[in-house]
Each structure stands twice: as C-alpha cells, then as structure tokens.
C-alpha positions, 0 to 999 in steps of 0.5 A, spaced: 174 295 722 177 293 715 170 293 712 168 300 716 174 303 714 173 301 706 166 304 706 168 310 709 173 312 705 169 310 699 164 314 701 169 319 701 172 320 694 165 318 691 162 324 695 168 329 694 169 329 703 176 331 706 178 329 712 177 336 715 170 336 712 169 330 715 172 332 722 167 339 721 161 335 721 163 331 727 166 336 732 172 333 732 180 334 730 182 332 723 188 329 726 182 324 730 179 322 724 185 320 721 187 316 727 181 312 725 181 311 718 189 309 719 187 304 725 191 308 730 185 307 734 179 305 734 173 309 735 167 306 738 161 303 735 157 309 737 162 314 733 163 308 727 156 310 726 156 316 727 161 317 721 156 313 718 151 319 719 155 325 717 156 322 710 149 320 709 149 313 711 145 314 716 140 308 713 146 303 715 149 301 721 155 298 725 154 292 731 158 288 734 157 280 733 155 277 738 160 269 738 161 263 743 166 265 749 172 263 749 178 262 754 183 266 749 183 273 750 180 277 744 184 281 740 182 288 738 181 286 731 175 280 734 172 285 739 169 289 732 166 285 727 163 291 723 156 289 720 152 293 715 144 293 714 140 294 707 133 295 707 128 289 704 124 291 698 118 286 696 118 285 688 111 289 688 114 296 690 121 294 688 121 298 681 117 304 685 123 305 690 129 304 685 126 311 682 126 314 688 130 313 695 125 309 699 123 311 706 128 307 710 125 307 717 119 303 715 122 298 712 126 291 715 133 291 715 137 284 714 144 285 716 151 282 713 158 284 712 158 286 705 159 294 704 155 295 698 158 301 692 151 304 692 144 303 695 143 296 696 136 292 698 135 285 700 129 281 696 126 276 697 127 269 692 121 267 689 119 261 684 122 257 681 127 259 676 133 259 679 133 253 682 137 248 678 138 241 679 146 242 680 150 247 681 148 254 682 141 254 685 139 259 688 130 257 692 125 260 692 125 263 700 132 265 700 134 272 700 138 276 695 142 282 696 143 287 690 147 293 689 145 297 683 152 299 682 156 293 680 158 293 674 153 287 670 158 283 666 156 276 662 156 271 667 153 275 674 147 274 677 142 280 675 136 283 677 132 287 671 126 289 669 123 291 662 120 297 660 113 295 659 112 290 665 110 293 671 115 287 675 123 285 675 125 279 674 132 275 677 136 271 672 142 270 670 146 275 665 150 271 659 153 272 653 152 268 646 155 269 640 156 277 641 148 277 644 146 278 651 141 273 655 137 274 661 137 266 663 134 261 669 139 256 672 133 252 672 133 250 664 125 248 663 125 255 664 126 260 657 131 264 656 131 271 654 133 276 649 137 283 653 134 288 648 135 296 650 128 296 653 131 291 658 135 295 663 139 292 670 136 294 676 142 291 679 147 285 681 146 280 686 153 280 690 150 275 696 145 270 698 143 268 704 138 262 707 134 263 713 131 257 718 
C-alpha cells in the first residue's frame, strides 16, 4: 500500500495532477481520493490500479502476494502487498525502444516491489563481464531491472550505449582521478573510457535470479 501510495503521488507532482483532477478522471470525490492517498481507507486492488490508469501507468499493475497461511489473523497492511511490473527488453531491440516508448502489450512482464521514477525495463544478463570471483557479481541468466531516471553517480551500476555501436553494454560507472570509466566486475575484462559519445541509458536499481 506505502509502495502504491509513493507512486501515486509522484506521478502526480511530475505530472502536474491535482487531487480534484485525479477524482475527475475516476468519477469520484476529491474527498475519496484523498481518503486513499492518506491511508484513511483502502481502495481495492481493482481501484489501486485504476489509478494507475488514469495517470497513464497503464502498462504497470498492482497484484496481491500470494504467501503461506497462517493461523494469526492478517492485518491490513499484510492483506495488500503492492507489486509492480516492467516490461522486458532484449539487448537487441533495446536501443530501438529507448527512443520511442515500446508497444507494452506485446512484451513479457516481470514483476517486483520496486516503484521505479521512470519507465523502467527488465534485461536479461548475458556473458560474462560482470561476474567477478568476489563480491558483487552479477551472471549471466540473472535479470537486471533499469530505471532510466536515476541519477548515474560513480560507483552505480549502469547500462550505456556509445553512439557508434549499435548494442549497450553493462558495466559498472567509477570515477579515477577526475575521469570517469565504464568497468566489469570480472577484471580480465577492460575497463573503459566514458567519453561525451557514451550516453546512460539507465541505472540498474535491482537484480534477480530465477531457478
């Protein structure tokens, strides 16, 4: 529900939205939308996500997670576990749908509890490079969750692409010496050089292993 409500109301100040124009768009009271966003009451899951919609966040949706029974009563606050969902892009067709907003109902959903700032994707991990033999290590098959509107900062994990090649690349973003690199955890790859042809395509806020 905490999850829901941040999105919402971010979503709303980035887009300028008002309560009473939000409520508009729903056919409700101002007063019942703001009984929701202030936890008053709990909309149900059907309504969270028709929010979602009329703030044109129809390519994400809220569902409950499903979890052990027990013999404690839930609470309100277990009976609603917001998830979201992000579409996932291949490597091949990634720079193609950064440039304009891909047709989502075609595309593979993964889900997580993250509310990403902008329109974030799921990539697949492949190859080696950011598989080191200690610490952060990040494999190939694992997926990778990039918003491209976080800020990239030294030491964040990116995903970039260089104007003159035709794939993005995922490395790690540091700082050496006033110059900035593009790094693999796994050292027997090179580093390189972050020029002004090398843009950020976004950072990767989350990774996730499936067996």
């Amino acid at each position: 529900m905490d999850n829901w409500i941040a999105l919402v109301k971010a979503n709303m100040k980035d887009r300028k939205v008002t309560q009473g124009e939000l409520a508009e768009r729903l056919g409700m009271s101002q007063g019942g939308v703001g009984h929701w966003l202030n936890k008053r009451r709990l909309p149900s899951q059907a309504d969270m996500n028709r929010v979602l919609v009329a703030l044109g966040l129809g390519y994400l949706e809220v569902v409950q997670q499903v979890r052990e029974k027990t013999d404690e009563a839930p609470t309100l606050a277990t009976q609603y576990n917001p998830y979201f969902r992000y579409p996932i892009i291949d490597w091949q067709s990634l720079c193609e749908t950064r440039e304009e907003r891909p047709a989502y109902g075609a595309l593979r959903y993964e889900l997580t509890d993250y509310h990403a700032r902008g329109d974030a994707f799921w990539l697949p991990v492949t190859g080696d490079a950011m598989t080191a033999p200690s610490g952060l290590s990040i494999a190939a098959g694992m997926m990778i969750l990039v918003d491209p509107a976080i800020a990239a900062e030294p030491g964040r994990l990116v995903v970039a692409q260089w104007a003159d090649r035709p794939h993005a690349t995922f490395r790690q973003l540091l700082e050496e010496s006033g110059q900035r690199y593009l790094v693999p955890l796994n050292p027997t790859y090179p580093k390189q050089l972050f020029s002004v042809d090398c843009r950020i395509l976004g950072v990767v806020v989350q990774a996730t292993v499936k067996f």
